[in-house]
C-alpha positions in Angstrom: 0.0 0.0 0.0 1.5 3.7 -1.0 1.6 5.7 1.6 0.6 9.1 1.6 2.9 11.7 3.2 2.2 15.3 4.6 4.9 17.9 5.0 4.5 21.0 7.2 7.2 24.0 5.8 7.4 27.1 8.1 8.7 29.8 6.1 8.3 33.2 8.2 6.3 32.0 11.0 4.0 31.1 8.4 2.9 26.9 7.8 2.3 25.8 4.2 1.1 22.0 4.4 2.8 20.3 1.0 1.6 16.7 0.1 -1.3 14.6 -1.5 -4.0 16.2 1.0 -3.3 19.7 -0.6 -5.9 19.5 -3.2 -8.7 17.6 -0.7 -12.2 18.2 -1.8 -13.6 19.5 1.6 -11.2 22.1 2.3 -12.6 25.5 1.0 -10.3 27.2 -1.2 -10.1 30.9 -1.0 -7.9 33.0 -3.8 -6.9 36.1 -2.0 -5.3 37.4 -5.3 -7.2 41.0 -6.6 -9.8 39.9 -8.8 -7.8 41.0 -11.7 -5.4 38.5 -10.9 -8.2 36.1 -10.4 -9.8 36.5 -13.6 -6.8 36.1 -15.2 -5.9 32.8 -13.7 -7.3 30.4 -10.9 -7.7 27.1 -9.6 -11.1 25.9 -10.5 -12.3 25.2 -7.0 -11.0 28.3 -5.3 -13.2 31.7 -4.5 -11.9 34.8 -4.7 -12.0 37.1 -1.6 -9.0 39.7 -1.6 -6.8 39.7 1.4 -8.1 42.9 2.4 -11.7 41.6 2.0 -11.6 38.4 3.8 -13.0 39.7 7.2 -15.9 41.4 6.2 -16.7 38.9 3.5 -15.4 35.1 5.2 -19.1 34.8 6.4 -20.4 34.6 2.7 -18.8 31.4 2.1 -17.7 30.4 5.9 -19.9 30.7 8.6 -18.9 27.7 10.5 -15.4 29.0 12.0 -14.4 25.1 12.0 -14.8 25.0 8.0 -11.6 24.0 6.7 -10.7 27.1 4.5 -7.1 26.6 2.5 -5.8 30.3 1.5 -3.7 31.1 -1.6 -2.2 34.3 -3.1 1.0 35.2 -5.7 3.6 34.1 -3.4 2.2 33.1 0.0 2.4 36.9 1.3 -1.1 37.8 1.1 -2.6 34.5 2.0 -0.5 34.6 5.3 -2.0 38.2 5.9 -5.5 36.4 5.3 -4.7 33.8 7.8 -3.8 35.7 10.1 -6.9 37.9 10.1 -9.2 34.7 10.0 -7.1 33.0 13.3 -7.7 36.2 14.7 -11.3 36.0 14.2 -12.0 32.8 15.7 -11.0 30.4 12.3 -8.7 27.8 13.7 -8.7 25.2 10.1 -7.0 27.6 7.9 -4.0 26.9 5.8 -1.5 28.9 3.9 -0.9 27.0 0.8 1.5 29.2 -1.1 1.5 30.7 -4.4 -1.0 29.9 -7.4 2.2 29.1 -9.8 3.6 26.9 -7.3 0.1 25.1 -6.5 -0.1 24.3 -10.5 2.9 22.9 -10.7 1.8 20.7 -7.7 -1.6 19.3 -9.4 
């Protein structure tokens, strides 16, 4: 039986979880990206909420603070920004999963 491996990478204080679970169905998938950069490019699951949207808009797609929200950006930057402001609200499932280049090449 293959085994399935999960790796956790701090990079500035910051945890990016890299493995086979990345791209699990149940997670919610936010693209923090403008919506420029959105339109222009996404993964197909993902919503976009811009980093300096996400708390007055997480409840729209999130109202369960348990929901299992993965967050993604350009580079990670933003998305960390993000996840911060959800832990800070009460979201403890949150994930920052890097940047959208890097998350394609993953798939």
């Amino acid at each position: 039986m293959k085994k399935l491996f999960r790796k956790l990478v701090v990079v500035a204080g910051l945890s990016l979880l890299i493995g086979p679970q990345l791209f699990a169905e149940e997670a919610l998938w936010i693209d923090v990206r403008s919506a420029a950069e959105y339109q222009a490019g996404h993964l197909s699951q993902a919503v976009n909420i811009p980093h300096i949207e996400i708390a007055e808009r997480i409840t729209e797609v999130a109202a369960d603070k348990k929901t299992a929200i993965k967050l993604y950006c350009g580079s990670g930057r933003r998305a960390g920004i993000a996840q911060w402001e959800l832990e800070s609200m009460g979201y403890f499932n949150t994930s920052n999963e890097g940047g959208y280049k890097d998350l394609l090449e993953s798939q």
